[in-house]
N, C-alpha and C positions, 0 to 999 in steps of 0.2 A: 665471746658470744656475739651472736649478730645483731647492732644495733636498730631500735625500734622508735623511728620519730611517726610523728603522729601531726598530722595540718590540722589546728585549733582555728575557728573564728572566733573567740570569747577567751573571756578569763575564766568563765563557767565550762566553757568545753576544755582548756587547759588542765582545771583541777581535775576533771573528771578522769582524764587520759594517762595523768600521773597518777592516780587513785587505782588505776585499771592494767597497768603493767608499764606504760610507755617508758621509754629512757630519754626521749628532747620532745622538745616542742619544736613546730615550728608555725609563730603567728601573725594571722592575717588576716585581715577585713576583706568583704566582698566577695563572696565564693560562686557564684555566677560570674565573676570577671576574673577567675582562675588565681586569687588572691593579692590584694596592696596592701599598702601599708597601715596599720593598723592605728587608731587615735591615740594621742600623747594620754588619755585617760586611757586607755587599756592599755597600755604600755605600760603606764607605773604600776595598776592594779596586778594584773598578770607580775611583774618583777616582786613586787609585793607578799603575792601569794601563794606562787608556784615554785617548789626546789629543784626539780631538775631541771637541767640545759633548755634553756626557751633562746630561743634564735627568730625573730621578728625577720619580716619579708620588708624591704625596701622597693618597692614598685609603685610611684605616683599616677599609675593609667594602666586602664588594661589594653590590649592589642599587641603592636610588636614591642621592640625593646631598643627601638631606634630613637632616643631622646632629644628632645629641643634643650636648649640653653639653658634655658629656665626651669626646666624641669630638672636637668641635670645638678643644677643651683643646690633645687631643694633637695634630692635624693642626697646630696652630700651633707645637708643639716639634718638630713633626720639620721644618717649613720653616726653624727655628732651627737643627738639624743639617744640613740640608743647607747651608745660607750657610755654615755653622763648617767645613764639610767645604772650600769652594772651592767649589763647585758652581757653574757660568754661570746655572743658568736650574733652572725647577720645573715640573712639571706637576701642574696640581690644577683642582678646581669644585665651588661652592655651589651650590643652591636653597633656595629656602624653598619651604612645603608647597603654593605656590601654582601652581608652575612657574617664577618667575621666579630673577632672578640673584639671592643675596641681598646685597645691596649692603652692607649694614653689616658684615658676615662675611668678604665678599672687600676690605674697606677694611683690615680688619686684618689679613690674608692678606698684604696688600701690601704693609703697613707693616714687615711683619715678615721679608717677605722683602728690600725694600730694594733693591738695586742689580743681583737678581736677574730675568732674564726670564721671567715669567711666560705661561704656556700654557694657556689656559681647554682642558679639555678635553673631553668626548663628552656631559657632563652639559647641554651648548649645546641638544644636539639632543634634551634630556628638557625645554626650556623651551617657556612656552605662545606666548609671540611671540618668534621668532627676531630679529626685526629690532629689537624692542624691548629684548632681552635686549643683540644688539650694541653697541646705545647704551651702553648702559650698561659696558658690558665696557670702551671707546674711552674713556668719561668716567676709568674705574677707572684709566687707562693700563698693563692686559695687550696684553702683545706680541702674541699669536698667539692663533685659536681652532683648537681642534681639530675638526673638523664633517665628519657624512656627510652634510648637508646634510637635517637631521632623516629621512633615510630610513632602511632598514635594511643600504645599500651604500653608497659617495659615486656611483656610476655612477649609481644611482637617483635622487642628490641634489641633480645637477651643475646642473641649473636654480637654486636656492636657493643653489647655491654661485657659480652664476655673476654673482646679484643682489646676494652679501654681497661680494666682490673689486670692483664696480664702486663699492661706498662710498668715496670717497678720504680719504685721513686715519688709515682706521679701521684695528684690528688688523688683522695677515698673515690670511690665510685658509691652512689649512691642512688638503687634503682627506684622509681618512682612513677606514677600514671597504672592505676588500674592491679596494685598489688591489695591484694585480700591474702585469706585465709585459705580458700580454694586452693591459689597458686602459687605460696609462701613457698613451699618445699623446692618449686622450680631457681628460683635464684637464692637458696641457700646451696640446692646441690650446686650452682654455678658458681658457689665461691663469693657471693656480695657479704659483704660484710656490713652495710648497712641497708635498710628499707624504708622509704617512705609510703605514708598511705592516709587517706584521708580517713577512713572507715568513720564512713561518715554514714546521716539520715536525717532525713527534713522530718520536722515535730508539727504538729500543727499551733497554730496562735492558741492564746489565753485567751485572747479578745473574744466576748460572745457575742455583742454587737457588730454589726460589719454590714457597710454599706455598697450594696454590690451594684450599685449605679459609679461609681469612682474609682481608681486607680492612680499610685500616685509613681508609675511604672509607663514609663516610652512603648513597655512590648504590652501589647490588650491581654496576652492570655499571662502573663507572668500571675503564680500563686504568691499573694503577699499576705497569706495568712499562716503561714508555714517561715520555719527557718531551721538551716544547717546547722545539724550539732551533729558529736563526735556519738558514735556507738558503742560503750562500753564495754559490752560484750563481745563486740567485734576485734578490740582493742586485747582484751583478756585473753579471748582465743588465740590471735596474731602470738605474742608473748609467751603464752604454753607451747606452741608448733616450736618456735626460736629456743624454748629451754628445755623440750625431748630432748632434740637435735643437740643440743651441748656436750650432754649426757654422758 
């Protein structure tokens, strides 16, 4: 059956998505910067609390995935923290400045993570040859890639995705960007075996005071009375389509 991760920012949105049909987690702090790496408090709390496969997102900054030294430093202690935590599995991704995988950076990436499944993820779809890039990922032995199939949806990407699942041997493919419930049916009939999807929805704050002279946001219109969580029912529905289709 086809599996169902779910992008958590919380250990509250974690349980919920486990509660709600999901099969992994995958979590991340910052969901306006497309997801980093989450605090050593929510890392133990979520390990703590959540049973199925939670795979935290290594990414110190959002933009590209071209690293400085130092950044690279630490993206390697926190894949040390997540192994020391239990963690099953990582989700992270190199480039160098050229577009490709960087192979000598994801060698130590690997080394360090060890016995952990790794998840190449969306930085796939910032590389200059996808098919090139996969080699290489398959030589690294990463589990899985994460891919919209370098589009800016996987619906838009499902050709490129349906050319990377026909490689035999190579990493899972794993489609992800803009999959719902709507168009769950299009990459089961294409054969993906697994799906990511945020199924997500901003709540509004608790806060009933709120001073709208202040902002503690660089952008003026950013809502900082609202935040991302996971939708349940979004999640339950995704889950039911995946367990027709088993049938």
């Amino acid at each position: 059956m086809t599996v169902l991760e779910i992008c958590c920012y919380s250990m509250e949105c974690a349980e919920s998505a486990e509660r709600s049909g999901a099969d992994r987690i995958e979590l991340c702090a910052a969901p306006l910067e497309g997801g980093l790496t989450p605090s050593y408090g929510v890392l133990k709390s979520t390990r703590e609390r959540v049973s199925i496969p939670v795979h935290p997102i290594i990414r110190p900054r959002g933009g590209d995935f071209c690293y400085t030294e130092g950044e690279f430093l630490a993206m390697l202690d926190d894949v040390r923290t997540v192994r020391e935590l239990g963690y099953p599995g990582l989700v992270i991704g190199v480039l160098d400045a050229d577009g490709n995988v960087d192979k000598t950076r994801m060698q130590q990436i690997m080394t360090a993570a060890g016995p952990l499944a790794v998840t190449f993820h969306r930085a796939f779809d910032m590389c200059a040859n996808p098919l090139e890039a996969f080699e290489t990922l398959a030589e690294l032995g990463v589990a899985r890639v994460l891919t919209s199939g370098q589009k800016a949806s996987a619906e838009k990407g499902l050709s490129l995705i349906r050319e990377l699942i026909a490689h035999a041997g190579a990493p899972i493919i794993m489609a992800g960007a803009g999959v719902r419930a709507s168009n769950l049916e299009l990459f089961l009939e294409a054969g993906v075996k697994e799906v990511h999807s945020s199924a997500g929805k901003w709540i509004p704050s608790a806060m009933r005071y709120r001073n709208p002279g202040l902002s503690m946001s660089t952008d003026p219109d950013a809502d900082e009375y609202s935040r991302y969580a996971v939708d349940a029912a979004a999640v339950a529905q995704m889950k039911a389509i995946i367990a027709r289709r088993a049938e």
